[in-house]
C-alpha positions as CSV (number, residue, x, y, z in Angstrom):
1,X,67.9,-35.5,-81.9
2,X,64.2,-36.5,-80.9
3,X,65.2,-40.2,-81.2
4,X,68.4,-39.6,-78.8
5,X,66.0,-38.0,-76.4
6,X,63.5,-40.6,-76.4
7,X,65.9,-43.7,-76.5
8,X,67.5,-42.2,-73.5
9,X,64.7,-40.7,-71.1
10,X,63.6,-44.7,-71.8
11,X,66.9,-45.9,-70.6
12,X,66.7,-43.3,-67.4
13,X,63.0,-44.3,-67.1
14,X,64.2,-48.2,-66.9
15,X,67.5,-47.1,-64.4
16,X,64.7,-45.4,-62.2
17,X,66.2,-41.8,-62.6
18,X,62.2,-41.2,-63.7
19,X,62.6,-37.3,-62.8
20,X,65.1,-37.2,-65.3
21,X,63.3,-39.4,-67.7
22,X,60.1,-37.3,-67.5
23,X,62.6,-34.6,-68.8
24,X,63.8,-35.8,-71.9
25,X,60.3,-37.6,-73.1
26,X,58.8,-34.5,-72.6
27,X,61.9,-33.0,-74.7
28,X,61.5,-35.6,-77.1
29,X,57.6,-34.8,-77.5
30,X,58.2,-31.5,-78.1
31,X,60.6,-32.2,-80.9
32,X,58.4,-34.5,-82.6
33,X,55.4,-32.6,-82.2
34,X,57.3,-30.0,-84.3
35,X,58.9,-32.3,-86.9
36,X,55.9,-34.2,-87.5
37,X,52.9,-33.5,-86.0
38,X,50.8,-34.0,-83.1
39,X,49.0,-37.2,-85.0
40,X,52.2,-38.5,-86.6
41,X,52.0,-42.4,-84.7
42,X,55.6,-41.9,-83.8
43,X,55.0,-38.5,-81.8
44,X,52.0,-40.7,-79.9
45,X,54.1,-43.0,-79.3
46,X,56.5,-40.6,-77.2
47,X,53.6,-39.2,-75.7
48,X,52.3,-42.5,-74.2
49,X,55.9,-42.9,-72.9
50,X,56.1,-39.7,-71.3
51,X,52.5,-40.4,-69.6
52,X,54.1,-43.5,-68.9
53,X,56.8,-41.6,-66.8
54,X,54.9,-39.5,-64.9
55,X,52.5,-42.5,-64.0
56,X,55.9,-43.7,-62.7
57,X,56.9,-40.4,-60.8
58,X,53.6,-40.6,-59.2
59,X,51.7,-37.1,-61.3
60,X,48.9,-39.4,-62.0
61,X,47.0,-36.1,-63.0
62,X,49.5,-35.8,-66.2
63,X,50.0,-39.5,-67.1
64,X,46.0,-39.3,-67.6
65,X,45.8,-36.3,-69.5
66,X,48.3,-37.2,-71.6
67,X,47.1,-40.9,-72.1
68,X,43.9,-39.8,-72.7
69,X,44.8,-37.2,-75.1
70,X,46.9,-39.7,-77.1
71,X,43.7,-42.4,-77.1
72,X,41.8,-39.0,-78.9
73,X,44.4,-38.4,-81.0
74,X,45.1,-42.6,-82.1
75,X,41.3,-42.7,-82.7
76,X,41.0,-40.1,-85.0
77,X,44.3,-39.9,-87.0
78,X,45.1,-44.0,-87.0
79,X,43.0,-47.2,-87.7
80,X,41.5,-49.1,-85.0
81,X,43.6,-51.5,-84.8
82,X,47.0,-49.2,-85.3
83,X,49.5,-50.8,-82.5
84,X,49.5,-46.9,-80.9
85,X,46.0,-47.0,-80.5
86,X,46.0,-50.4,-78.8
87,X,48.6,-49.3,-76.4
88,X,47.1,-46.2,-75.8
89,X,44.2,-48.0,-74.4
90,X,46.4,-49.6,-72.0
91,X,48.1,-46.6,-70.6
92,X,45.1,-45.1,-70.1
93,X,44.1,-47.5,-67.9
94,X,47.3,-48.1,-65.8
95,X,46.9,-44.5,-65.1
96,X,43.2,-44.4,-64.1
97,X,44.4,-48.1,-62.0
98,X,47.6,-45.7,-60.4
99,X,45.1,-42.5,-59.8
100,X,42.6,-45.2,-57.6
101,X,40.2,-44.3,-60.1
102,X,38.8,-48.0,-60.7
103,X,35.3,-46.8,-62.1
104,X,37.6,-45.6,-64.9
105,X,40.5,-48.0,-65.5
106,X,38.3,-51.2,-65.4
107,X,36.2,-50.1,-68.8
108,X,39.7,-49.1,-70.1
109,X,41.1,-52.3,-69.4
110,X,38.5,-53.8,-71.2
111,X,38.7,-51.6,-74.3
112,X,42.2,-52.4,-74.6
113,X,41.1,-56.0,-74.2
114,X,38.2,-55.8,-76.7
115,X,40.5,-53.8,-79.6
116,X,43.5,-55.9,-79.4
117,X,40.9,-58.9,-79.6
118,X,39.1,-57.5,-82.7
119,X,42.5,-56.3,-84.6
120,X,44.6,-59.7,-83.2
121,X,43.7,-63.0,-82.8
122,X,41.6,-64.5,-79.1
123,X,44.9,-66.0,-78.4
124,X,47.8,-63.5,-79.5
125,X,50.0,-63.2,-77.2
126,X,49.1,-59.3,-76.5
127,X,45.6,-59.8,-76.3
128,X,46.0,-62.7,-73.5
129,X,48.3,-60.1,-71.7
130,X,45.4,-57.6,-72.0
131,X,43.2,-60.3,-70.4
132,X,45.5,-60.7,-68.0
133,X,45.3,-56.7,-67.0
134,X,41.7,-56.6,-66.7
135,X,41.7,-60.1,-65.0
136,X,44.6,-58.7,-62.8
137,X,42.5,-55.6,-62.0
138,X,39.2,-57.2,-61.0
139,X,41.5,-59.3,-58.4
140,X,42.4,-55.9,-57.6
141,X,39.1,-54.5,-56.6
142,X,37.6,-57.7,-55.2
143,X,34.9,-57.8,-57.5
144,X,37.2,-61.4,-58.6
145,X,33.7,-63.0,-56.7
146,X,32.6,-64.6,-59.9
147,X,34.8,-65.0,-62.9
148,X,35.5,-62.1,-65.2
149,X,34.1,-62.4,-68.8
150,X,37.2,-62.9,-70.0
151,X,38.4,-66.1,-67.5
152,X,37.0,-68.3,-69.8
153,X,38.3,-67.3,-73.3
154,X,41.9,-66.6,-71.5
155,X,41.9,-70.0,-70.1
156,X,41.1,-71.6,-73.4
157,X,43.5,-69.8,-75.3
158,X,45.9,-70.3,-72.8
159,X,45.2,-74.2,-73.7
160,X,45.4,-73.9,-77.1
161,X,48.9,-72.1,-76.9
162,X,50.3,-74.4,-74.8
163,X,49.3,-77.4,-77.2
164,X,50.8,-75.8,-80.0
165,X,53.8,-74.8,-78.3
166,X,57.4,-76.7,-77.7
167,X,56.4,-77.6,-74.2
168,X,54.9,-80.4,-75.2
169,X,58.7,-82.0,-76.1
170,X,59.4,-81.5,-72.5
171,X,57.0,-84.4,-71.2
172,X,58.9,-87.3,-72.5
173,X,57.4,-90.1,-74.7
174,X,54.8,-87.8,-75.8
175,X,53.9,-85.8,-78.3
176,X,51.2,-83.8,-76.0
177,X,51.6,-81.8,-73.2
178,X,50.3,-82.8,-70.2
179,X,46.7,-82.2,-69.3
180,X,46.2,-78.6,-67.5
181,X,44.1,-79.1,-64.9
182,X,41.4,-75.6,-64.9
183,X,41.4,-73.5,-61.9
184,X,37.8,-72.7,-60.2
185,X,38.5,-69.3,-60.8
């Protein structure tokens, strides 16, 4: 029944009925929490959704405490590198970022950016989208004066994903794709 409740307070969530989403995930917490534990990664998973959802319904207050509960909980029960406790790290931050409170979602942004680069590789996919969020978030506060730390590195591995990727059978009579020309910021 927890599963039911979480797969469809996800499905409300993503039909923007999020009053009604908060419901179930919070339903859907409260049966995991009880079948599994508070630490079980599936049970932090929920909870991360459900702070998602009240991010989304505008309780900034809740989507923190529960993110930031969840990032306690991910550090102590799972690995670093656990996909729950890099996620956590993310939510965290889009709450602090949806609360106004930049002094706090700008270190979180880069603590998601530093784990998923330490338990992935400087050009997965997720950690280039976690560059992106801090990159995204210093545009955000107009600190984007100088470029981040991360401007570099993102570019590069943006480079090296495109040359390994299919685009480069899109440029024809080549085996290369065409040269990226690299932004001033």
């Amino acid at each position: 029944m927890a599963w039911m409740l979480e797969l469809s307070g996800l499905f409300l969530l993503n039909q923007g009925a999020v009053d009604r989403a908060v419901d179930h995930l919070a339903r859907a917490l409260s049966a995991k929490r009880r079948l599994f534990g508070e630490d079980d990664p599936g049970t932090l998973r929920t909870q991360l959704e459900l702070a998602e959802a009240h991010r989304e319904s505008g309780d900034t207050e809740q989507a923190i405490t529960l993110s930031l509960d969840a990032v306690l909980r991910c550090l102590r029960a799972l690995e670093q590198g656990h996909p729950e406790t890099l996620s956590s790290w993310s939510v965290l931050a889009a709450a602090y970022r949806a609360a106004g409170n930049m002094r706090q979602a700008i270190p979180a942004y880069q603590t998601a950016l530093d784990a998923r680069r330490q338990a992935l590789a400087e050009d997965h996919q997720i950690t280039l989208g976690a560059c992106n969020d801090l990159a995204d978030m210093y545009r955000f506060v107009e600190t984007w004066t100088t470029p981040s730390p991360c401007a570099s590195a993102r570019w590069n591995a943006v480079a090296r994903l495109l040359a390994r990727s299919t685009l480069r059978h899109f440029v024809p009579g080549t085996t290369s794709p065409p040269p990226i020309a690299r932004p001033d910021r």
